[in-house]
C-alpha positions in Angstrom: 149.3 -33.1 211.7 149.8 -34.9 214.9 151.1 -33.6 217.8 154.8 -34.9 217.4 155.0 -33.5 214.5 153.7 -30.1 215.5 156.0 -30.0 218.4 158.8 -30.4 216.1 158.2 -27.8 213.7 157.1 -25.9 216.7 161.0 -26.2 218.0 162.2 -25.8 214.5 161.1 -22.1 214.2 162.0 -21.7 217.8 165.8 -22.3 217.0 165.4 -20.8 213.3 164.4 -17.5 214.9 166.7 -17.5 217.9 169.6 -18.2 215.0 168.3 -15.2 213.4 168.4 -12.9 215.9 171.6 -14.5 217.3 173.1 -13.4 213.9 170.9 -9.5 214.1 173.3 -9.4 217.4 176.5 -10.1 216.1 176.3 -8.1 212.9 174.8 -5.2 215.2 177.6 -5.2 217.8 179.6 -4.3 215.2 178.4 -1.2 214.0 181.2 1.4 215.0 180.0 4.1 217.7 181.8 7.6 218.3 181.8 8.5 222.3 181.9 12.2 221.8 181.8 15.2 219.2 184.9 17.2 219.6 185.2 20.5 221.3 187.6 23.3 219.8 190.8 20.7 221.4 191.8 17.0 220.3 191.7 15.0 223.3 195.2 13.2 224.4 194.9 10.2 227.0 197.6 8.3 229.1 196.8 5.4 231.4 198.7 5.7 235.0 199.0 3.6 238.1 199.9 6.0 240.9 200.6 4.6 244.7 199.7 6.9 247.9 202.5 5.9 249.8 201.1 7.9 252.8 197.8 5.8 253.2 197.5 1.6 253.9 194.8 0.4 251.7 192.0 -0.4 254.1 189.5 -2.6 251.6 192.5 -4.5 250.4 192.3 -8.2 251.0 195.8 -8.4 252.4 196.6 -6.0 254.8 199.4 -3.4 255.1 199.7 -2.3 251.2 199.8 1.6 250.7 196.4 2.8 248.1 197.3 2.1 244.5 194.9 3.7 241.4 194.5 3.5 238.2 194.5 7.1 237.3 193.4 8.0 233.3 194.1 11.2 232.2 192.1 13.0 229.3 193.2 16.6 228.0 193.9 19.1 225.7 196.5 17.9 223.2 198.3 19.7 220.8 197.3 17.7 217.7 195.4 15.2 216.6 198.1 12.8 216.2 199.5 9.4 217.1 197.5 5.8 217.9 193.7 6.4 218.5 193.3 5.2 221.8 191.6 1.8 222.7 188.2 1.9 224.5 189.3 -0.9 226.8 192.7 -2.2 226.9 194.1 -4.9 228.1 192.4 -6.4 231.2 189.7 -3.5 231.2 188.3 -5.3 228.3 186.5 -7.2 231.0 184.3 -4.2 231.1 182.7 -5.8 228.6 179.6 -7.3 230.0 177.1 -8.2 227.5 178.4 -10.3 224.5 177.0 -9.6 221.6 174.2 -7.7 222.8 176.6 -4.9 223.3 178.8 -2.8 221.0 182.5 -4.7 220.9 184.5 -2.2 222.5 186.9 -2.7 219.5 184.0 -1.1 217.5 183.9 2.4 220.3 185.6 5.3 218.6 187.2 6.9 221.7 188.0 10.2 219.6 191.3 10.3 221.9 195.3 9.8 220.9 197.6 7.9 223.1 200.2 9.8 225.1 199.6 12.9 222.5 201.8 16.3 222.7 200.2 18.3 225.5 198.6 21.4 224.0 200.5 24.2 225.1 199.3 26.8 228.3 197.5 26.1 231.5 194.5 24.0 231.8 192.3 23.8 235.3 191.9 20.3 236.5 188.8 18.0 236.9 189.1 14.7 238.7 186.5 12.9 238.0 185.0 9.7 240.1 182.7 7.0 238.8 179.7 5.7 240.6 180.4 2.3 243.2 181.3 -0.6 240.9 181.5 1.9 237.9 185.3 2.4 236.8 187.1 5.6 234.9 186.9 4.1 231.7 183.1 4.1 231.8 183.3 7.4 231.8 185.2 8.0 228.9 182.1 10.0 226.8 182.2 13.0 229.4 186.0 12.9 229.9 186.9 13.1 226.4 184.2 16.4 225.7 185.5 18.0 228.9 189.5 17.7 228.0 188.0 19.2 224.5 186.9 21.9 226.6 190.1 22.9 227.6 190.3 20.7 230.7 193.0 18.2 232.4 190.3 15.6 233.6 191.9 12.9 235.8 189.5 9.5 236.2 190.0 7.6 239.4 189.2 4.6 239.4 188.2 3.4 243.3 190.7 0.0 243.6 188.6 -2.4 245.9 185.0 -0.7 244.9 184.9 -1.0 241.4 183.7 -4.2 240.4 186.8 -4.0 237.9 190.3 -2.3 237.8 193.9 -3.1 236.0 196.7 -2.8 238.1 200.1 -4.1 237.0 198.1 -5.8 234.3 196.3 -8.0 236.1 192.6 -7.3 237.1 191.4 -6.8 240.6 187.7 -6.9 241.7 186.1 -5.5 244.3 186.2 -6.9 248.3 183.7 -6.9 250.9 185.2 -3.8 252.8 185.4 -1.7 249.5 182.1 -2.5 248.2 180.0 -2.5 251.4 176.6 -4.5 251.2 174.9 -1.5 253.5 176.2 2.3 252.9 174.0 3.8 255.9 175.7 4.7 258.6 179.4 4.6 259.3 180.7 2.0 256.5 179.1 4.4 253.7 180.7 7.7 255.7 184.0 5.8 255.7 184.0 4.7 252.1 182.7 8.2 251.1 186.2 9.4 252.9 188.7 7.0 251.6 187.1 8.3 248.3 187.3 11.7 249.0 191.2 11.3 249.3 191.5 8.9 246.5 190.3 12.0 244.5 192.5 14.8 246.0 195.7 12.7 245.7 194.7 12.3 242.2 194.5 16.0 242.1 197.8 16.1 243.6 199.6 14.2 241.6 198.1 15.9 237.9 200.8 18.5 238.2 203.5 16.0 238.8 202.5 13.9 235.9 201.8 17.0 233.4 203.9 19.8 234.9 203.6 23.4 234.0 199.9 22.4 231.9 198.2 21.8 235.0 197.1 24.5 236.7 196.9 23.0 240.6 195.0 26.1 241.6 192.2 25.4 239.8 190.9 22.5 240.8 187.2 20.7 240.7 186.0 17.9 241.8 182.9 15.9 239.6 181.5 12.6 240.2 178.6 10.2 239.6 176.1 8.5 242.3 178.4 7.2 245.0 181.1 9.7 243.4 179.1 12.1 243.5 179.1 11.9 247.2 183.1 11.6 247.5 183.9 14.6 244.8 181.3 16.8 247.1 183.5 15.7 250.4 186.9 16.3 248.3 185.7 19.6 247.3 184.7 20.6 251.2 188.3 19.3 252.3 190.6 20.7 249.1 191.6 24.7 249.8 192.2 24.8 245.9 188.8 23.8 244.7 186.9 25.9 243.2 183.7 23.8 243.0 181.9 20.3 242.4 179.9 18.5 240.6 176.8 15.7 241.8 175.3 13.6 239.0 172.6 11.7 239.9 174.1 11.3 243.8 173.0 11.4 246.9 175.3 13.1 249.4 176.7 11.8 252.2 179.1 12.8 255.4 179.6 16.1 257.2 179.3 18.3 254.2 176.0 17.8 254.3 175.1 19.5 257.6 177.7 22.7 256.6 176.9 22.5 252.8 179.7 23.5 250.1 180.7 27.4 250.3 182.0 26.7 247.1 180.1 26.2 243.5 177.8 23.3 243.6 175.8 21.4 240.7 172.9 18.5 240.9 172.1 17.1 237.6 169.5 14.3 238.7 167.3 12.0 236.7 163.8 11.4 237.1 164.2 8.6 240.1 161.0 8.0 242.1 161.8 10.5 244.9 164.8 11.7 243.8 163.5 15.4 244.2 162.3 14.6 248.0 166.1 13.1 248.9 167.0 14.2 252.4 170.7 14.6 252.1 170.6 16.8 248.9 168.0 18.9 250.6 169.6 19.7 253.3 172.9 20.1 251.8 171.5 22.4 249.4 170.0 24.5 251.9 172.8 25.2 253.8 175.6 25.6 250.9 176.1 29.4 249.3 173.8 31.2 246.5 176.3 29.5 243.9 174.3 26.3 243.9 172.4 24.7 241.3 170.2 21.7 240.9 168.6 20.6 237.7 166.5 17.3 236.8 167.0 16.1 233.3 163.7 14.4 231.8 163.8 11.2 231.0 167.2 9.9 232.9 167.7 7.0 234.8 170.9 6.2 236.2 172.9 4.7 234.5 172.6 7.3 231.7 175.0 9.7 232.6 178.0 6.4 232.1 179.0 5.5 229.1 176.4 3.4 228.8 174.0 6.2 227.4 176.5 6.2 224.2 176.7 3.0 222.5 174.5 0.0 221.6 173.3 -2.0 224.4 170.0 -5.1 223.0 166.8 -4.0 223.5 166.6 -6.8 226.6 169.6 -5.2 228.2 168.5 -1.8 228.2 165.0 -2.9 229.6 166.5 -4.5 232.7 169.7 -1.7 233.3 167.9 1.5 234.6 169.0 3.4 231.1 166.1 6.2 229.4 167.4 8.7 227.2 169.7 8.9 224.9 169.9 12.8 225.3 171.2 12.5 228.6 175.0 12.1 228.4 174.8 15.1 226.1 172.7 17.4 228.2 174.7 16.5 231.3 178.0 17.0 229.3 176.5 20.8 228.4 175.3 21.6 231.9 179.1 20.5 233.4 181.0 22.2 230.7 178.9 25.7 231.2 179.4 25.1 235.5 183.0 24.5 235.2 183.4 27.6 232.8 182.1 29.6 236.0 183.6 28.0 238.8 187.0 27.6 237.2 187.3 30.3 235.0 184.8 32.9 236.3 182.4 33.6 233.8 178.8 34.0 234.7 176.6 30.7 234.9 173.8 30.6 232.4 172.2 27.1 232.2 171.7 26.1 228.7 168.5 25.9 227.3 167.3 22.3 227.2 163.7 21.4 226.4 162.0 19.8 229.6 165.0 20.2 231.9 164.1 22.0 235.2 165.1 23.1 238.3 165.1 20.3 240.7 161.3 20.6 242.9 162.7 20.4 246.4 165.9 22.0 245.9 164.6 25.5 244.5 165.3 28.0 246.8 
């Protein structure tokens, strides 16, 4: 066989195989995924765009614009009833990164009903904020089993930071000011503050948008990597919160030399270093005895997103720091079982995970 010809078949079964798996793919994307396994309420969920009419928007392009979020709500509803709600509607389907190597969000079984009846009583709030670049909708696996829990949880989405948001339809994208290149020093403390409000004017604005079923005295605050940091800071500056929630951040701002005097949980995964981390040392050590820190084994990052829950390639995973599959669960258990003690008072007794352990350098 000469050489011409071997090149050719050569190419051949290179384009034969890359059909085939081209097809895998496709017919893979498909497959439907469930975010969440209910807890003892269906989940309702309404889309809002609120405006803070008492702050300019400081990342915005254009100056001189009061804040506007996109605020998603997630709680308790009184049936299962009405339209399933879309994974990503609209603009946010530009969430989608990865083609076909990802599930089609059409094919994500949120588990949650659009605008459903509110189930009836008082429910304690959780605003929860997504990590820089992340959005709300991200998070919709650990909303959905929290509001199944018997919690109103509001998801903020950071307009300016995330690298994606829907406002009036359209999408906006992140700037320069909201999305800093370098968060050391003063440009992370000041985005870690303009967060921190974001969150508590999201708080805020719960009971206005559900009444009576939101109980505004129970408040906490939860958030992931860079929103970790913020919900920490809201928490320090909101009378009515009654603790917060870190996963997988690193703290930043004055909190961290005063620590939290209220409830505090660290959920971490196994980062190089993520046990030695300054910040969460130090703001460990100087917050109350209700204060917890916890590594889960085998996290990465981007595990406690949605990301952890459906079907991402085999190539995509290996580049996106993702590990196990068991964290969104775990981290969903340990958040449920802190919020039933900081916002209902009942003792906290970590569940019992194999290999999950007390965070080395934060043990007291």
């Amino acid at each position: 066989m000469t050489i011409k010809r071997v090149v050719a078949v050569a190419v051949a079964a290179g384009l034969l195989f890359l059909g085939a798996y081209a097809g895998f793919l496709v017919h893979r994307s498909r497959h439907v995924v469930a975010l969440f396994k209910g807890g003892p309420y269906p989940v309702g969920r309404a889309e809002h765009e609120l405006a803070d009419r008492s702050r300019t928007d400081e990342f915005a392009p254009l100056g001189g614009n009061p804040r506007v979020l996109s605020v998603w709500l997630w709680y308790p509803a009184a049936a299962a009833t009405g339209k399933p709600s879309a994974y990503a509607p609209g603009a946010w389907a530009g969430l989608h990164k990865f083609g076909p190597a990802e599930t089609a969000f059409d094919r994500v079984g949120t588990g949650t009903y659009e605008d459903a009846p509110v189930a009836a009583g008082r429910f304690p709030v959780v605003v929860l904020l997504p990590g820089l670049g992340f959005a709300a909708p991200q998070y919709s696996a650990l909303a959905a089993t929290l509001a199944s829990r018997g919690y109103i949880v509001a998801g903020v989405t950071p307009t300016y930071s995330a690298n994606l948001t829907v406002i009036g339809g359209h999408a906006v994208t992140a700037s320069a000011a909201g999305d800093p290149s370098d968060l050391d020093g003063p440009r992370g403390d000041r985005l870690n503050a303009v967060w921190a409000a974001d969150a508590r004017f999201a708080a805020g604005r719960v009971g206005v948008l559900l009444g009576t079923h939101a109980d505004g005295g129970r408040v906490a605050y939860v958030g992931h990597s860079f929103g970790g940091a913020a919900a920490i800071t809201a928490c320090h500056e909101d009378a009515a919160c009654a603790g917060a929630a870190d996963l997988d951040g690193t703290p930043y701002g004055p909190v961290v030399g005063t620590g939290l005097d209220r409830p505090l949980l660290m959920l971490s995964s196994e980062r190089d270093g993520a046990d030695q981390d300054a910040a969460s040392r130090t703001l460990f050590e100087h917050s109350g005895s209700a204060a917890w820190a916890y590594t889960i084994p085998g996290a990465r990052h981007f595990d406690f997103t949605d990301y952890g829950a459906y079907w991402l390639a085999a190539p995509v995973r290996a580049v996106l720091p993702l590990g196990s599959r068991r964290t969104l669960p775990i981290a969903s258990e340990y958040l449920a079982g802190f919020l039933e003690a900081a916002l209902r008072g009942r003792p906290w007794t970590p569940p019992v995970v194999d290999g999950v352990r007390a965070a080395d350098m934060l043990v007291r």
